[in-house]
Backbone as JSON Lines, residues from 0, in Angstrom:
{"i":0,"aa":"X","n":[131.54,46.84,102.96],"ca":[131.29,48.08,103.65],"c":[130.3,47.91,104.79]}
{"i":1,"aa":"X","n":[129.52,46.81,104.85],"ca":[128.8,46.76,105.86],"c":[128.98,46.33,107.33]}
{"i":2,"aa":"X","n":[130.12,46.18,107.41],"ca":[130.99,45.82,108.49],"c":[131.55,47.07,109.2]}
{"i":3,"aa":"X","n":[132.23,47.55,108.27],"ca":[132.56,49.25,108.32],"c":[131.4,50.09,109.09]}
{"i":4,"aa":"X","n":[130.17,49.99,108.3],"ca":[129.3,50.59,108.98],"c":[129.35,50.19,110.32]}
{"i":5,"aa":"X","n":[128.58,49.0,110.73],"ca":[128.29,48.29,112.08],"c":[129.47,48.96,112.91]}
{"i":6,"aa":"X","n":[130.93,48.84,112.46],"ca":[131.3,49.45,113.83],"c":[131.47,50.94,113.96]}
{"i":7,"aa":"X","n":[131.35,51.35,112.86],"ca":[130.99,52.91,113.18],"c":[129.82,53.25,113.9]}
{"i":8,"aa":"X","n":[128.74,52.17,113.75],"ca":[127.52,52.99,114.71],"c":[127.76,52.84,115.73]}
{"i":9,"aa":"X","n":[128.47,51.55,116.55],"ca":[128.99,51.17,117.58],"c":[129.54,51.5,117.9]}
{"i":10,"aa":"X","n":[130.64,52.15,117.42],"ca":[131.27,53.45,117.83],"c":[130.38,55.21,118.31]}
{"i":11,"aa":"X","n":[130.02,55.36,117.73],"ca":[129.39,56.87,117.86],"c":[127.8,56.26,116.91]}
{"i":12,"aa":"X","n":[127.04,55.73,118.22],"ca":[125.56,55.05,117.77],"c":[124.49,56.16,117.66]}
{"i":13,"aa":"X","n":[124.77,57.35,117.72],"ca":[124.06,58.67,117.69],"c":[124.58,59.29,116.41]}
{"i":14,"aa":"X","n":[125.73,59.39,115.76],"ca":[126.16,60.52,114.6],"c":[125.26,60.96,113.63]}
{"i":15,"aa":"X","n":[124.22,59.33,113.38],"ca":[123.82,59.59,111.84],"c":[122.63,60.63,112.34]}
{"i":16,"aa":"X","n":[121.86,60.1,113.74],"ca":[120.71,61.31,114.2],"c":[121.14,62.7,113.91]}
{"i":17,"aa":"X","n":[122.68,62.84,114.26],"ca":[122.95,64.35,114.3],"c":[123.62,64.72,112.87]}
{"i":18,"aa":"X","n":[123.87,63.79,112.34],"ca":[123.67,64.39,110.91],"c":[122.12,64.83,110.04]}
{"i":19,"aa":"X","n":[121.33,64.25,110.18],"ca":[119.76,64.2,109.97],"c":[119.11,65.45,110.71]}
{"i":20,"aa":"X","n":[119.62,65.69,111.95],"ca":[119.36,67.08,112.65],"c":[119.82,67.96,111.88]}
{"i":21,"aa":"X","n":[121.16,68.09,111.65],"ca":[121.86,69.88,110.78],"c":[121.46,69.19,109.78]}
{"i":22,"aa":"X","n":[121.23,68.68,109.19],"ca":[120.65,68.69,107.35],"c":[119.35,69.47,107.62]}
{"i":23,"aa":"X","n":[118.54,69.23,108.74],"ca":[116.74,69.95,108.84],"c":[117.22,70.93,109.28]}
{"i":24,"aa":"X","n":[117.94,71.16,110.02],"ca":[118.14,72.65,110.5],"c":[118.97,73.75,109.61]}
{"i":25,"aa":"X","n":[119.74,73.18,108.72],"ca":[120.27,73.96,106.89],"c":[119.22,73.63,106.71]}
{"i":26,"aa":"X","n":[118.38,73.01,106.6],"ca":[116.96,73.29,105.27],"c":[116.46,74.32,105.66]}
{"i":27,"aa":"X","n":[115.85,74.2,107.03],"ca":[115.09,75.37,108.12],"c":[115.51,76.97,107.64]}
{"i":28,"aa":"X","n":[117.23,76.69,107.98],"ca":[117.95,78.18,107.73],"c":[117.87,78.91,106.73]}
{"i":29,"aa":"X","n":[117.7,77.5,105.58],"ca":[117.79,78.19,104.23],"c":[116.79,78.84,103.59]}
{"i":30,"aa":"X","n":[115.66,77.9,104.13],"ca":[113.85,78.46,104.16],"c":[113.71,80.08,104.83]}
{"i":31,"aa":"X","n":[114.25,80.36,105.98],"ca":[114.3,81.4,106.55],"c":[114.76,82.13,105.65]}
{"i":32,"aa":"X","n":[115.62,82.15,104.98],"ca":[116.52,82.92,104.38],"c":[116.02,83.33,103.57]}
{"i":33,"aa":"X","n":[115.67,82.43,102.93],"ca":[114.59,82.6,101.78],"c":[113.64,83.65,101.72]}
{"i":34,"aa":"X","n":[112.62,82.97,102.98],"ca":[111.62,84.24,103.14],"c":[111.96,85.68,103.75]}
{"i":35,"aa":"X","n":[113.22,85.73,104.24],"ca":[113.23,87.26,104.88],"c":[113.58,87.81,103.42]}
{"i":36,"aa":"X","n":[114.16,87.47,102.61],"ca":[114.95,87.76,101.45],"c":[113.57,88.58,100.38]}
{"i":37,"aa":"X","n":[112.37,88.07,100.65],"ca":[111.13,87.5,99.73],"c":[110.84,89.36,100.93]}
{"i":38,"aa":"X","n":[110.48,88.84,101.88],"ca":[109.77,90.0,102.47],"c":[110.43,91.68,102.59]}
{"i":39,"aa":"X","n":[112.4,91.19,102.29],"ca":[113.01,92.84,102.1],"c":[112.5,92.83,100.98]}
{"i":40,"aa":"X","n":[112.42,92.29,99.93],"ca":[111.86,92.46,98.28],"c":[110.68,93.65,98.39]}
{"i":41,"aa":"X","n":[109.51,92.55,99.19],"ca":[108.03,93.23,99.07],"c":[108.09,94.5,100.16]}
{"i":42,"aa":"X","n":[109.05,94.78,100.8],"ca":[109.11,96.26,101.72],"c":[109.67,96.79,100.69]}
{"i":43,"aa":"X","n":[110.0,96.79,99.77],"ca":[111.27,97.87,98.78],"c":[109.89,98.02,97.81]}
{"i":44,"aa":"X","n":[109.07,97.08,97.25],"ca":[108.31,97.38,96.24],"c":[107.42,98.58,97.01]}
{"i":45,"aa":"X","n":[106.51,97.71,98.3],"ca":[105.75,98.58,98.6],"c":[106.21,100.11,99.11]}
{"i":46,"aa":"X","n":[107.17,100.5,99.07],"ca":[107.94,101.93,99.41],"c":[107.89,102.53,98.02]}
{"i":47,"aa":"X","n":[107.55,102.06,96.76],"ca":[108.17,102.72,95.88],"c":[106.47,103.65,95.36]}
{"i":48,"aa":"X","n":[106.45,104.82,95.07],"ca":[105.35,105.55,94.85],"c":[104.96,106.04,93.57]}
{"i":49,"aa":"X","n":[103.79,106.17,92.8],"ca":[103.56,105.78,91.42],"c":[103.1,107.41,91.55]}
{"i":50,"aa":"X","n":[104.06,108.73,91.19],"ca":[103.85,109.56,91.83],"c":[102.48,110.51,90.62]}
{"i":51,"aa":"X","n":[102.59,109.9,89.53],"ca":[100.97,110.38,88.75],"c":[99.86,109.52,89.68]}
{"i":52,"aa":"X","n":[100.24,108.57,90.19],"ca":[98.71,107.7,90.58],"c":[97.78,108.6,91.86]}
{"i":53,"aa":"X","n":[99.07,109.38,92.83],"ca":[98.31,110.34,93.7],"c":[97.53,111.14,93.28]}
{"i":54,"aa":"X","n":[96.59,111.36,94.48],"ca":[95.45,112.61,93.95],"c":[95.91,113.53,94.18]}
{"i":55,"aa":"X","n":[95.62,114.46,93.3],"ca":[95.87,115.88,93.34],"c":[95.44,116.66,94.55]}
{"i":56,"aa":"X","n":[96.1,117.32,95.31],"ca":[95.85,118.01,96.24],"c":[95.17,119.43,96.11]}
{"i":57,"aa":"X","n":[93.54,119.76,96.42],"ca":[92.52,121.07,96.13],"c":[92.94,121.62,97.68]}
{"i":58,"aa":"X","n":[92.64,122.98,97.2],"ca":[92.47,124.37,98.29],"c":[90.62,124.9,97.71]}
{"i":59,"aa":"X","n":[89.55,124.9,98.2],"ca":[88.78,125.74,98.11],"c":[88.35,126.52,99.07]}
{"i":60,"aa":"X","n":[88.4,128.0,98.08],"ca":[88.05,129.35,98.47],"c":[86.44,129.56,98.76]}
{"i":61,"aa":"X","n":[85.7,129.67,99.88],"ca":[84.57,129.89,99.38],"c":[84.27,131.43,100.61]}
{"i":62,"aa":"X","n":[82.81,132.06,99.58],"ca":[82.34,133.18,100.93],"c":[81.13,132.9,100.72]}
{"i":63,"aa":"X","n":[80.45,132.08,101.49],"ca":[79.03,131.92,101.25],"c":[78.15,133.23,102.0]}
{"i":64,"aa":"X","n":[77.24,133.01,101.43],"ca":[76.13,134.47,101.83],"c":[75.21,133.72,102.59]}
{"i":65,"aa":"X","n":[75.05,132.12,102.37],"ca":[73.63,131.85,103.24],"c":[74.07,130.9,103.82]}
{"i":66,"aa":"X","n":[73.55,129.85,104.95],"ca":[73.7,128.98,105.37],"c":[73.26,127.65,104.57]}
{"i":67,"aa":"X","n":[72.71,127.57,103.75],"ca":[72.58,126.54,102.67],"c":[73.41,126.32,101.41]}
{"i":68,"aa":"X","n":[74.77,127.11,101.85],"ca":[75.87,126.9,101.01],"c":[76.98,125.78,101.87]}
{"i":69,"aa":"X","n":[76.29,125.34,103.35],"ca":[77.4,124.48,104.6],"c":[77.18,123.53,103.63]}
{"i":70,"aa":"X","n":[76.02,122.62,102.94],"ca":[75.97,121.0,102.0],"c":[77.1,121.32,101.27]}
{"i":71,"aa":"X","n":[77.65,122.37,100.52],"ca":[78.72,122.42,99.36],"c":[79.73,122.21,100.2]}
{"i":72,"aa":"X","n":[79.88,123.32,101.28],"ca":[81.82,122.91,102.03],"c":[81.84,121.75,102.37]}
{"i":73,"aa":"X","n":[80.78,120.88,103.0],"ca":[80.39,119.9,103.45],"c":[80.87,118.93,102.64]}
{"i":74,"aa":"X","n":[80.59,119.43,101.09],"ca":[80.85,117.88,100.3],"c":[82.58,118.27,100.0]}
{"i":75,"aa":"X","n":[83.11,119.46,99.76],"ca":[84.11,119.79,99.49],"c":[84.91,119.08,100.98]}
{"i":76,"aa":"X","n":[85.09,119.15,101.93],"ca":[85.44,118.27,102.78],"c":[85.31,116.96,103.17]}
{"i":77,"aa":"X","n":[84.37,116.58,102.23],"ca":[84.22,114.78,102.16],"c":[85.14,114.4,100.95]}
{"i":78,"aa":"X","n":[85.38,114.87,100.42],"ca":[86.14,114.73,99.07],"c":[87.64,114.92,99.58]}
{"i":79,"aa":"X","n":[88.07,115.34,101.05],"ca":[89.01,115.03,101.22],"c":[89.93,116.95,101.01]}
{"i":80,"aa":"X","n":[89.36,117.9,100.38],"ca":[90.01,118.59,99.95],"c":[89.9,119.9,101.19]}
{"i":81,"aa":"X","n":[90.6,120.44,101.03],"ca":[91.35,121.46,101.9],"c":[90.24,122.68,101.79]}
{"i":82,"aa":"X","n":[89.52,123.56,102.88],"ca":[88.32,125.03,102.23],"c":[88.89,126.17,103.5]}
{"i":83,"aa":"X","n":[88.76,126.85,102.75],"ca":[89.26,128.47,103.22],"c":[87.81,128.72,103.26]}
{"i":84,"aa":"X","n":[86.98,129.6,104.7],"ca":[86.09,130.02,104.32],"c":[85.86,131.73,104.67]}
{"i":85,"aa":"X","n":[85.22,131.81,103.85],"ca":[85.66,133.82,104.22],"c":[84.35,134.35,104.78]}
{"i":86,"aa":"X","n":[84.17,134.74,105.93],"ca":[82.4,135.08,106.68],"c":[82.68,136.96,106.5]}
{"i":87,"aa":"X","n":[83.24,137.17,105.98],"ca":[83.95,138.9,106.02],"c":[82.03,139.91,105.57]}
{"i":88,"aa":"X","n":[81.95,138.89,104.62],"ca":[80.25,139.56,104.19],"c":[79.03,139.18,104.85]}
{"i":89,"aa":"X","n":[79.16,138.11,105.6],"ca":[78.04,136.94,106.26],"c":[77.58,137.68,107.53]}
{"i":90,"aa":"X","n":[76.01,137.51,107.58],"ca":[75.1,137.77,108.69],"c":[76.19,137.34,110.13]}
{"i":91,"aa":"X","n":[76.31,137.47,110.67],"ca":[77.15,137.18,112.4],"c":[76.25,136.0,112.5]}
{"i":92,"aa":"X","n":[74.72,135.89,112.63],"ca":[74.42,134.36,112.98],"c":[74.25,133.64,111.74]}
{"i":93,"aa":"X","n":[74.53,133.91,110.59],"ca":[74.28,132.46,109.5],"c":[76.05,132.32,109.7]}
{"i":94,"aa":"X","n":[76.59,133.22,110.12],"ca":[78.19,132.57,110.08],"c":[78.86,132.26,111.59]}
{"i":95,"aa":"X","n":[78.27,132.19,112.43],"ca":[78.05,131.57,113.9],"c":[77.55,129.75,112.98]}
{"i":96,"aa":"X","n":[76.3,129.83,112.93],"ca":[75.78,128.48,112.3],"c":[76.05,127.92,111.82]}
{"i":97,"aa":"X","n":[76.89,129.0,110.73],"ca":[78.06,128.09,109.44],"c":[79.31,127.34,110.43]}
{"i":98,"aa":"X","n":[79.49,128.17,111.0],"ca":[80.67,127.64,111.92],"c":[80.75,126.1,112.65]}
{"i":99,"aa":"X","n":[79.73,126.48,113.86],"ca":[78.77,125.26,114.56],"c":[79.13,124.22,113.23]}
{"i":100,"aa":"X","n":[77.99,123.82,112.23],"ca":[77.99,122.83,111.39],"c":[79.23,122.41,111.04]}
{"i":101,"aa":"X","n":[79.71,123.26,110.42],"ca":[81.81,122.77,109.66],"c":[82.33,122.44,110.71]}
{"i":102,"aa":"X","n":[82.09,123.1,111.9],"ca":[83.21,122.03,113.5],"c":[82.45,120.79,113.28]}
{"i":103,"aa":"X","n":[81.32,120.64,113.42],"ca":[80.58,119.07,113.36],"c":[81.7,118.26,112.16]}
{"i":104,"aa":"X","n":[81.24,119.02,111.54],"ca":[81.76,118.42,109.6],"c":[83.22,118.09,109.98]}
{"i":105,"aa":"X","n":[84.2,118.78,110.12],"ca":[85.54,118.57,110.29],"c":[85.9,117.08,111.79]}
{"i":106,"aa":"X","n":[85.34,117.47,112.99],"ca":[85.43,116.64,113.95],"c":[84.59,114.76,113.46]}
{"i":107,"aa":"X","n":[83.37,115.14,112.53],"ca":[83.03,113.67,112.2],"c":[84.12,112.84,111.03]}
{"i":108,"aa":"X","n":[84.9,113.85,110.58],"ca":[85.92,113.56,109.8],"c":[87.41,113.45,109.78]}
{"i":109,"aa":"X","n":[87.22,113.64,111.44],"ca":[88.74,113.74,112.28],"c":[89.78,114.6,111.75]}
{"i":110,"aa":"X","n":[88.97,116.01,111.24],"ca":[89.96,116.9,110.05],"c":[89.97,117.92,111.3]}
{"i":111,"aa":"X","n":[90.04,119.22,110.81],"ca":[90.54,120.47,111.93],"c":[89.76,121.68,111.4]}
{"i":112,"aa":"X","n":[89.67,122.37,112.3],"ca":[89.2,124.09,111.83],"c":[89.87,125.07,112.71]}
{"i":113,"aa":"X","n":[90.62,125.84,111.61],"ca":[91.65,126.92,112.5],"c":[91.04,128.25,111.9]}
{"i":114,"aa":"X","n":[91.1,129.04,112.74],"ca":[90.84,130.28,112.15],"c":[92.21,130.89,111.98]}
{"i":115,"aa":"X","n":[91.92,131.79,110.44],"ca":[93.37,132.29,110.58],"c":[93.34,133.8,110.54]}
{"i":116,"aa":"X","n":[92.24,134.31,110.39],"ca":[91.75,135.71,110.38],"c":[90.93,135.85,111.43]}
{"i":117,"aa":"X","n":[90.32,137.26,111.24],"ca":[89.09,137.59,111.87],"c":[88.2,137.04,111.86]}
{"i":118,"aa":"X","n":[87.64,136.99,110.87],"ca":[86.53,136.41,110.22],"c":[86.98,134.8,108.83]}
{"i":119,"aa":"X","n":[88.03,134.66,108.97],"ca":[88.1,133.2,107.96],"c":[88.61,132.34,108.4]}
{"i":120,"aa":"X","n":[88.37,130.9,108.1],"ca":[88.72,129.93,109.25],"c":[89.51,129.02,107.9]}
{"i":121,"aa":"X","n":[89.82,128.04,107.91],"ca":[90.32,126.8,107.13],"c":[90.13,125.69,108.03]}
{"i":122,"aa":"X","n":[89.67,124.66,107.4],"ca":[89.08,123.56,107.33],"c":[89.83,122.54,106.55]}
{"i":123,"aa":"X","n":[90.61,121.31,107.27],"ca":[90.86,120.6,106.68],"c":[91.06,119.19,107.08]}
{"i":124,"aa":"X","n":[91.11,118.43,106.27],"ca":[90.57,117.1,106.1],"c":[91.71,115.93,107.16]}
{"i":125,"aa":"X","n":[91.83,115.16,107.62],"ca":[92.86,114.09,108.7],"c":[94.1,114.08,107.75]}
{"i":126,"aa":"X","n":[94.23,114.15,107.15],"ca":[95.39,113.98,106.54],"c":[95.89,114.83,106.44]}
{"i":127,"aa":"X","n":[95.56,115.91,106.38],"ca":[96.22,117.63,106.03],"c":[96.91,118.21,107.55]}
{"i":128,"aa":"X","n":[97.9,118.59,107.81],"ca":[98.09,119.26,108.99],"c":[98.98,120.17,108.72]}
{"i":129,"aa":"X","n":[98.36,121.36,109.28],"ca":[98.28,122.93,109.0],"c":[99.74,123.69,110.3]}
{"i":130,"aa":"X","n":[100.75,124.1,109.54],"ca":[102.11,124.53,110.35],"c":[102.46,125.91,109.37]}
{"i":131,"aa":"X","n":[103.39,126.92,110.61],"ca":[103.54,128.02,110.13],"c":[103.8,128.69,111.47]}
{"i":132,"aa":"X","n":[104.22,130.14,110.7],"ca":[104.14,131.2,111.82],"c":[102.93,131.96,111.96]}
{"i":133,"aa":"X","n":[102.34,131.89,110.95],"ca":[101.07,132.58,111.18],"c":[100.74,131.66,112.21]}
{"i":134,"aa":"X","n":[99.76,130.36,112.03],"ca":[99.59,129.95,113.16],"c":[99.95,129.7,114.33]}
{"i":135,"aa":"X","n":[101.38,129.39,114.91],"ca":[102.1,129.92,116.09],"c":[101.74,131.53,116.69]}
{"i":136,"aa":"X","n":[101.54,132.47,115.33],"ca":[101.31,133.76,116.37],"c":[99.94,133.96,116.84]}
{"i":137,"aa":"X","n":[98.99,133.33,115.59],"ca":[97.24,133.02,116.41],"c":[97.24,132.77,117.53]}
{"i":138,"aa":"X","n":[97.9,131.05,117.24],"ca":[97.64,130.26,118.67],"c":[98.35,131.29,119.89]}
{"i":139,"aa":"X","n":[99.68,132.14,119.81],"ca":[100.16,132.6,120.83],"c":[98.98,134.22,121.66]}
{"i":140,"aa":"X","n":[98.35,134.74,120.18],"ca":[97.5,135.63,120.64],"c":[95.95,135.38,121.0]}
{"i":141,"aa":"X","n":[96.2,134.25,120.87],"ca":[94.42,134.02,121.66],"c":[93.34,133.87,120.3]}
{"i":142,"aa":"X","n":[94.04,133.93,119.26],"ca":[92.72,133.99,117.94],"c":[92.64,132.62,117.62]}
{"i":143,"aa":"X","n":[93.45,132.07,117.8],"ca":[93.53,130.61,117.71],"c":[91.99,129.49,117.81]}
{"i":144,"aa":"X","n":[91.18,128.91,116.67],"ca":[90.51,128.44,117.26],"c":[90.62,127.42,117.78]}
């Protein structure tokens, strides 16, 4: 057979290179294959949602009477949770002040403050975003904060 060989290389003195090429380049393909195969896997796991493991989603109601009730909404909005606040009973300047502070509070937290009444606003956290007709007719009548 070694004769055989010799004039086969002498014949086509390149083949065996280009056999040695597509063998690395099927390995290459198959490696590829491999890993896209590996990474649709880990996109399908990470899509799937462990729907007890979410946190529970809060609404708090509050009507504070003083301005040393802003530390409570304050923490109630660090916690991530959603506050209705009702100024319907509140001095005009402790609920001016209250106001002032919770825009601070909401904007250092990249959350929002809409008023949806006269006097009550909602406050909520970056993740929460607030849709409706009520708010379309605020924003269209000027109450909009």
């Amino acid at each position: 057979m070694g004769l055989f060989d010799d004039l086969k290389k002498w014949a086509h003195p390149y083949a065996d290179e280009d056999d040695d090429y597509d063998m690395e380049f099927e390995e290459i393909s198959r490696k590829e294959s491999l890993l896209e195969e590996r990474r649709n896997n880990d996109d399908r796991r990470g899509k799937v949602v462990n729907i007890h493991a979410t946190t529970q989603l809060k609404v708090v109601l509050v009507k504070p009477e003083r301005f040393e009730n802003a530390s409570e909404i304050a923490d109630h909005l660090k916690e991530k949770r959603t506050v209705v606040v009702n100024l319907e009973s509140t001095n005009k300047d402790i609920a001016r002040r209250l106001i002032d502070f919770l825009s601070g509070v909401a904007y250092a937290g990249e959350g929002k403050i809409k008023r949806v009444a006269a006097n009550t606003f909602i406050i909520t956290p970056y993740s929460v975003d607030i849709m409706g007709d009520l708010i379309d007719e605020l924003e269209n009548s000027g109450v909009y904060f």
